[in-house]
C-alpha positions as CSV (number, residue, x, y, z in Angstrom):
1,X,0.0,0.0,0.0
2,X,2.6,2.5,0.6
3,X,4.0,2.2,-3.3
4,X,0.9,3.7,-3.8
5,X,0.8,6.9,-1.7
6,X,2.3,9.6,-4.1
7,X,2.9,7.4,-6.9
8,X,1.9,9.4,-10.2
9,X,2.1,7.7,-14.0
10,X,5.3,7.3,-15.5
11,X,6.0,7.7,-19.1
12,X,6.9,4.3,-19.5
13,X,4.2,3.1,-17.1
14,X,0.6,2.3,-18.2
15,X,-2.1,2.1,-16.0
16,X,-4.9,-1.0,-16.2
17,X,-6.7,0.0,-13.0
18,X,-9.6,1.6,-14.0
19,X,-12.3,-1.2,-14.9
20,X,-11.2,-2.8,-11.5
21,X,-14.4,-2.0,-8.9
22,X,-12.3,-5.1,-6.4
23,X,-11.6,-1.9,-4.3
24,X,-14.9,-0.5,-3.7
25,X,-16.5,-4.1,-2.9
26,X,-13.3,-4.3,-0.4
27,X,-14.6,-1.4,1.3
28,X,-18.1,-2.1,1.6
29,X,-17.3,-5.0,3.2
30,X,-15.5,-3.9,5.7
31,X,-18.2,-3.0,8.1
32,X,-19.5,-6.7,7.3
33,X,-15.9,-8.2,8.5
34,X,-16.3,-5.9,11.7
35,X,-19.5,-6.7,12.3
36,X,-18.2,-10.6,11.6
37,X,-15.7,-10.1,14.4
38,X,-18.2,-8.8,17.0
39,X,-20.7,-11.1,16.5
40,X,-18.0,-14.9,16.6
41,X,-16.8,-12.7,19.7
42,X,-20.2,-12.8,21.6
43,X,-20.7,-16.2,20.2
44,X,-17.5,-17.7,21.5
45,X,-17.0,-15.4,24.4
46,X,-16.5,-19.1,26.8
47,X,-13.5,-19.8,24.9
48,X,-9.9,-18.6,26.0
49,X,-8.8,-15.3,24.6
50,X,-6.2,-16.7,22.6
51,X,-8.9,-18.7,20.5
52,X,-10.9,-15.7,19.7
53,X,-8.2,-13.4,18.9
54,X,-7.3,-16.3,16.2
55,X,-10.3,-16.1,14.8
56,X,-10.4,-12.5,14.2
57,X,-6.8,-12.3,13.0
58,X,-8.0,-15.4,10.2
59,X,-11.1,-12.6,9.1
60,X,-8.9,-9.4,9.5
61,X,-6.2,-11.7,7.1
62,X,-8.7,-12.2,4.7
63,X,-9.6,-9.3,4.4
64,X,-5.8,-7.8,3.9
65,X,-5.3,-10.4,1.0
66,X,-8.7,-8.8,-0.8
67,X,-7.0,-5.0,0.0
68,X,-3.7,-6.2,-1.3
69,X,-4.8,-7.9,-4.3
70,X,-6.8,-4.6,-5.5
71,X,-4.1,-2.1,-4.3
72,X,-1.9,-4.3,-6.5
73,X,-3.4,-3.4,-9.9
74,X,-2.8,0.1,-9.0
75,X,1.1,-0.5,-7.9
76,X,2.3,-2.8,-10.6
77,X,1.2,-1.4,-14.1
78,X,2.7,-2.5,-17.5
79,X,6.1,-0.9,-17.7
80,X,7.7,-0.8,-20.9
81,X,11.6,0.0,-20.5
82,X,14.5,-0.4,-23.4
83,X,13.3,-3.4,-25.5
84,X,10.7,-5.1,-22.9
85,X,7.4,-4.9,-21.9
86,X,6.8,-5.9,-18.3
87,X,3.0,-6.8,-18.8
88,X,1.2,-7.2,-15.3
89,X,-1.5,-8.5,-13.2
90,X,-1.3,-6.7,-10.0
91,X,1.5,-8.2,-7.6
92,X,0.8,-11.9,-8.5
93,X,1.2,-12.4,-12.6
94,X,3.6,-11.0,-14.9
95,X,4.7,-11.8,-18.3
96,X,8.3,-10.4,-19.7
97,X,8.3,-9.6,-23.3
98,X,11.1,-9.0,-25.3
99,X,9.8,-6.3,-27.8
100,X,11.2,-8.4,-30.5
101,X,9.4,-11.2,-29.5
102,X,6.1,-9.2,-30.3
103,X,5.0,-9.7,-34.2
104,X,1.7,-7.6,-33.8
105,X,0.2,-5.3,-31.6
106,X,-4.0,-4.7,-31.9
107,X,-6.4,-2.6,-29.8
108,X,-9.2,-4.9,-29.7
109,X,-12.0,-4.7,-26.7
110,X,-13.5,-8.2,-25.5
111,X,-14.8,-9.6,-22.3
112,X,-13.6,-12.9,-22.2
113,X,-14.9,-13.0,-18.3
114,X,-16.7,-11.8,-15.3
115,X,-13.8,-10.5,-13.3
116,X,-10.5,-9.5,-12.5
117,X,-8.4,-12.9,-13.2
118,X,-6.0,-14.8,-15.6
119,X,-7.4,-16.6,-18.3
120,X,-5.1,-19.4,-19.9
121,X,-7.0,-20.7,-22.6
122,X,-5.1,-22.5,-26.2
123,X,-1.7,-20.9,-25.9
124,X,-3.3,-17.4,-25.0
125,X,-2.9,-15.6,-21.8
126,X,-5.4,-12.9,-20.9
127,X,-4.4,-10.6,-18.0
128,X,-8.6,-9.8,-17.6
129,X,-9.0,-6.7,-15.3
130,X,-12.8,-6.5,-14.4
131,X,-14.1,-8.9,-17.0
132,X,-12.2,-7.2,-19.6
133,X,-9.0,-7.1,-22.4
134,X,-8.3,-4.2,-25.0
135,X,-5.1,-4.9,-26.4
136,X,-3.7,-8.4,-27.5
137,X,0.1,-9.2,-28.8
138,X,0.1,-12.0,-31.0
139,X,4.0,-13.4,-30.5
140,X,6.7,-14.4,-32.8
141,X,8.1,-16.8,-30.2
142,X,6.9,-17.6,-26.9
143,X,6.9,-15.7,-23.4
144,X,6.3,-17.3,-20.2
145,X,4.2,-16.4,-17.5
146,X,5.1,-16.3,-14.4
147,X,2.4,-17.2,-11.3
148,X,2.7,-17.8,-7.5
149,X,0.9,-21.0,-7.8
150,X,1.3,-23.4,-10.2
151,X,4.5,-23.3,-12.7
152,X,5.3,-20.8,-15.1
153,X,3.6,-21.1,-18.5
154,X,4.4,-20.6,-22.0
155,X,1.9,-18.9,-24.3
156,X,2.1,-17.9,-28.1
157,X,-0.5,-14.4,-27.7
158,X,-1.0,-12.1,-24.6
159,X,-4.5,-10.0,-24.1
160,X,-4.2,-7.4,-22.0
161,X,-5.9,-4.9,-20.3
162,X,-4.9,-1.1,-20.3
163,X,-6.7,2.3,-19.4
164,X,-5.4,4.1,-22.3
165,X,-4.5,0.8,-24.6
166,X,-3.9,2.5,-27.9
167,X,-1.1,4.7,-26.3
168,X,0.0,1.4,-25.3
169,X,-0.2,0.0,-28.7
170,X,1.7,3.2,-30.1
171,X,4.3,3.2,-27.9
172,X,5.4,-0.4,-28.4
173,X,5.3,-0.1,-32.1
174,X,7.4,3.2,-32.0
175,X,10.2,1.2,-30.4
176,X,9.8,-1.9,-32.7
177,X,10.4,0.5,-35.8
178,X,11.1,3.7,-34.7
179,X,11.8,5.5,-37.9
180,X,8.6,4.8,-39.7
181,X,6.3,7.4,-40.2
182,X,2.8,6.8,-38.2
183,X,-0.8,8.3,-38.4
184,X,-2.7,9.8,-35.4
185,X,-3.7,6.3,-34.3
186,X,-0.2,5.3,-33.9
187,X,-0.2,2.8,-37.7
188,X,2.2,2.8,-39.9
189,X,1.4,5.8,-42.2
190,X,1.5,4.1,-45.8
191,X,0.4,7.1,-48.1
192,X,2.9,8.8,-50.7
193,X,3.9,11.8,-50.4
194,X,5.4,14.0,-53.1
195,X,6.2,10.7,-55.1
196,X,7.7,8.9,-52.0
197,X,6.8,7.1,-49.3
């Protein structure tokens, strides 16, 4: 939580926070865990101190994990620094891509879910931020990804999320051919001018 605090958007940093509401469901439970703790405390108020304070520490636990998780996708955005893209999903998954490794970059909006989760589905990894991806890498070789439970995974095509997703997409192709000339929406500008290209 303290990364956070006074943390503002780096150039090379880009934000996926935004469709996330996990925060806001975090803090309206909160009076519902309190309100947990007082009433196991008059239930169990015969058992030994030690006991209850347990049980209390388990609810106030669970309820850190649910704040952490959420304050994550704010801490850990993509960064994209020399020729990688760190993409990320909060504190938990990330995915290094070498930029040459990417073949093609798209802005494309789905929903491939509900919620806020990583979706490993034929080779593809989608990084889904509340229910949904807007940019997707399709990969010349593959990248792993890396997870705190279960083993790393290879996968051929990343779908991200991102709150500004075709500044993203511009960026990335800007360092993958930086002397090509581009349109407003960041594409390789193809049109002739004076006889050239």
């Amino acid at each position: 939580v303290q990364r956070a605090v006074g943390r503002g958007s780096r150039a090379s940093e880009y934000s996926y926070h935004r469709r996330n509401s996990d925060l806001a469901v975090a803090l309206a439970l909160l009076p519902a865990i309190v309100g947990e703790i007082i009433v196991v405390e008059l239930l169990l108020s015969g058992l030994p101190l030690w006991v209850r304070l347990a049980i209390a520490a388990i609810s106030l636990y669970g309820f850190a994990w649910l704040i952490a998780w959420t304050v994550g996708l704010r801490v850990y955005p993509h960064r994209l620094r020399d020729d990688v893209l760190e993409a990320r999903l909060g504190a938990f998954y990330r995915a290094v891509v070498p930029l040459e490794a990417i073949a093609e970059v798209d802005v494309t909006p789905q929903r491939p879910a509900k919620r806020t989760q990583l979706l490993l589905t034929d080779g593809t990894a989608a990084f889904v931020v509340g229910g949904h991806t807007n940019l997707r890498l399709r990969l010349a070789r593959p990248v792993t990804i890396e997870r705190p439970l279960g083993d790393p995974v290879e996968v051929s095509q990343l779908e991200l999320a991102a709150d500004q997703p075709a500044a993203l997409a511009q960026a990335i192709r800007e360092r993958l051919h930086p002397n090509e000339r581009r349109t407003h929406d960041g594409y390789p500008d193809r049109t002739l001018v004076c006889g050239h290209e």
